[in-house]
C-alpha positions in Angstrom: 31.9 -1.4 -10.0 33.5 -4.3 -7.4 33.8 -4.8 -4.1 30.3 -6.0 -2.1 27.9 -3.5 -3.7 28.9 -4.8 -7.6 26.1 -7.6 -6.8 23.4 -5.1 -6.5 22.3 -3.9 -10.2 19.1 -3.2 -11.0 17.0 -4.1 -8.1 19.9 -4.2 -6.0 19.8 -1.1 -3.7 15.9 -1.9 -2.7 16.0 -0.4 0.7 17.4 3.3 -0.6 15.0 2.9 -3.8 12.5 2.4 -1.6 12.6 4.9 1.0 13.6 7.6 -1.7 10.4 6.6 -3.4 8.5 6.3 -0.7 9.3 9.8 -0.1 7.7 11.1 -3.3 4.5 8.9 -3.5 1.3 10.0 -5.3 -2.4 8.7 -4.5 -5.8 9.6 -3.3 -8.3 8.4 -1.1 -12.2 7.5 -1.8 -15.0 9.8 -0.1 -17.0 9.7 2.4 -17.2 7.1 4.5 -17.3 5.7 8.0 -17.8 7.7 11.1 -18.5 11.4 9.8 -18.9 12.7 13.7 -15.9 11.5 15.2 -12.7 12.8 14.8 -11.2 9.3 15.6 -13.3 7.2 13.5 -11.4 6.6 9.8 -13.3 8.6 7.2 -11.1 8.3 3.9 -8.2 5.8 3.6 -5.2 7.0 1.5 -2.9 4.9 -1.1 0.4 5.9 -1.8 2.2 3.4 -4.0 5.6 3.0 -5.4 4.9 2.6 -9.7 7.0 -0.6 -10.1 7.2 -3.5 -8.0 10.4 -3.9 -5.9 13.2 -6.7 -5.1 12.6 -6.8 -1.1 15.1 -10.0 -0.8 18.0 -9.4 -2.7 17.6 -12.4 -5.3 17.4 -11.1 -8.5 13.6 -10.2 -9.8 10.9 -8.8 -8.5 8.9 -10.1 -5.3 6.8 -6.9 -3.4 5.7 -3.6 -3.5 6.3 -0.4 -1.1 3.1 1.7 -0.4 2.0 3.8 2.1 -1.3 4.6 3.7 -2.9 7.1 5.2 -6.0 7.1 7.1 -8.0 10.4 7.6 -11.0 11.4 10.0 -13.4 14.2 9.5 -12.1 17.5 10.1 -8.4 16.9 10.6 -6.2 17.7 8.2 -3.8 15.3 8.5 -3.1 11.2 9.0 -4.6 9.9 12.0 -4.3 6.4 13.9 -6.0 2.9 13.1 -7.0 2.5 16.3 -9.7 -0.4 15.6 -10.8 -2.6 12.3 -9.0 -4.0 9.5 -6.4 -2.5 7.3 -6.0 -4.7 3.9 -3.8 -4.1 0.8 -5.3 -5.9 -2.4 -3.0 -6.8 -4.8 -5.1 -7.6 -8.8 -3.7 -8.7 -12.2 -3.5 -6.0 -15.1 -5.4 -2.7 -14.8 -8.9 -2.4 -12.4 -10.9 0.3 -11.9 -12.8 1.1 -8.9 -15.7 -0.2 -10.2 -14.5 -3.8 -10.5 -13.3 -4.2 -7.3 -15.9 -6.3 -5.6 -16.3 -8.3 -8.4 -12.5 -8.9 -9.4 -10.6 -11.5 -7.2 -7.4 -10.7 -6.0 -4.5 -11.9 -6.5 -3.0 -11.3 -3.1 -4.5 -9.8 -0.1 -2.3 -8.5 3.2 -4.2 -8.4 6.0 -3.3 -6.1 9.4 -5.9 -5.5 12.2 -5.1 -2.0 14.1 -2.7 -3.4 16.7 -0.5 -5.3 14.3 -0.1 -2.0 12.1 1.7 -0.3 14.8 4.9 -1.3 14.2 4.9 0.3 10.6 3.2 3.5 12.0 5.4 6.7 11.1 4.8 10.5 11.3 5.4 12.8 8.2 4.4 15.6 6.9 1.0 14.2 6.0 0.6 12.8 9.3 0.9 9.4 11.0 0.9 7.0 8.0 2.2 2.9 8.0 5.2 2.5 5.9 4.9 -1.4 3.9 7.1 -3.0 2.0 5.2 -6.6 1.1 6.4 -9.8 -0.3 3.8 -11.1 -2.4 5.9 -14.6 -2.0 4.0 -17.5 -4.2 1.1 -14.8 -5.7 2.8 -12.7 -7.7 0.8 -10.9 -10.5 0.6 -12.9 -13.7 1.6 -9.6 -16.1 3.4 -6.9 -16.8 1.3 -4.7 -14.7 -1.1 -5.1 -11.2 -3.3 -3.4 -9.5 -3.3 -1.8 -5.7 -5.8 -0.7 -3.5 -6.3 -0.1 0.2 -9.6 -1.5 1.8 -10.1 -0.1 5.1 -13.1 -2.3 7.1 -14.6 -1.0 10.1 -15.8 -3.0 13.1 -18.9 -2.0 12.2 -18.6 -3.9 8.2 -18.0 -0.8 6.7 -15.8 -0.9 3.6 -13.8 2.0 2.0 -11.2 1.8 -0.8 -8.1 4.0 -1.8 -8.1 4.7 -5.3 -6.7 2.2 -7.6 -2.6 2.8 -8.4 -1.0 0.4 -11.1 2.2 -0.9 -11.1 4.7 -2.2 -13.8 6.4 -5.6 -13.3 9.6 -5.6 -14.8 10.3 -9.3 -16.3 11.1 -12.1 -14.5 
């Protein structure tokens, strides 16, 4: 190939492999939770990951990950608005199960409170979800393979967590 786009092998076309994967995310969400009688209040939070981390800056290698979340209140059926608390995206080494999670230390946390996750807010066919494409700049995972998980905090303290989703990290 030649001409500008002959630079971008492999990791290359980020945006595009992004959005098309993006597009066909899997996850799941944790139950119960927070705020069972309102139909504003965030009762599951929803992880949708893309499997292998991604080149975000166009120097070769990987640096970030693409997931999407979803946040859903009791008795609607489909993503609904962060309108208050603390949306976080914890990044672990290796595989972790749900049950290590407050006990295992993350290797990179991104924090947004409701008003800055606006800008990534975007309406599919799930519902209103926020789109992020995240740098983990100087904490990447140490292996061939992290961890994910959303951690939704209410104003109120209360925690809930995505399921896990694992990605592979192609060498560096």
């Amino acid at each position: 190939m030649t001409g500008p786009r002959s630079r971008n092998r492999g990791f290359g076309s980020h945006r595009q492999l992004l959005i098309a994967l993006l597009a066909i995310l899997a996850g799941c969400g944790s139950p119960g939770g927070a705020g069972r009688g309102s139909r504003e209040a965030v009762g599951d939070i929803h992880l949708f990951g893309v499997p292998v981390a991604l080149n975000l800056d166009g120097n070769p290698g990987p640096d970030g990950l693409g997931v999407r979340v979803y946040a859903s209140a009791p008795g609607v059926a489909r993503g609904v608005a962060i309108r208050q608390g603390t949306l976080e995206i914890l990044m672990f080494d290796g595989a972790v199960d749900v049950a290590q999670l407050r006990t295992t230390t993350p290797v990179k946390i991104w924090r947004f409170d409701a008003t800055n996750l606006r800008p990534f807010a975007a309406e599919t066919s799930l519902g209103l979800g926020y789109q992020l494409a995240l740098k983990w700049e100087k904490s990447p995972p140490r292996g061939p393979a992290a961890t994910v998980v959303a951690r939704y905090r209410s104003p109120a303290g209360v925690e809930l967590y995505s399921t896990a989703n694992g990605i592979s990290i192609p060498a560096r």
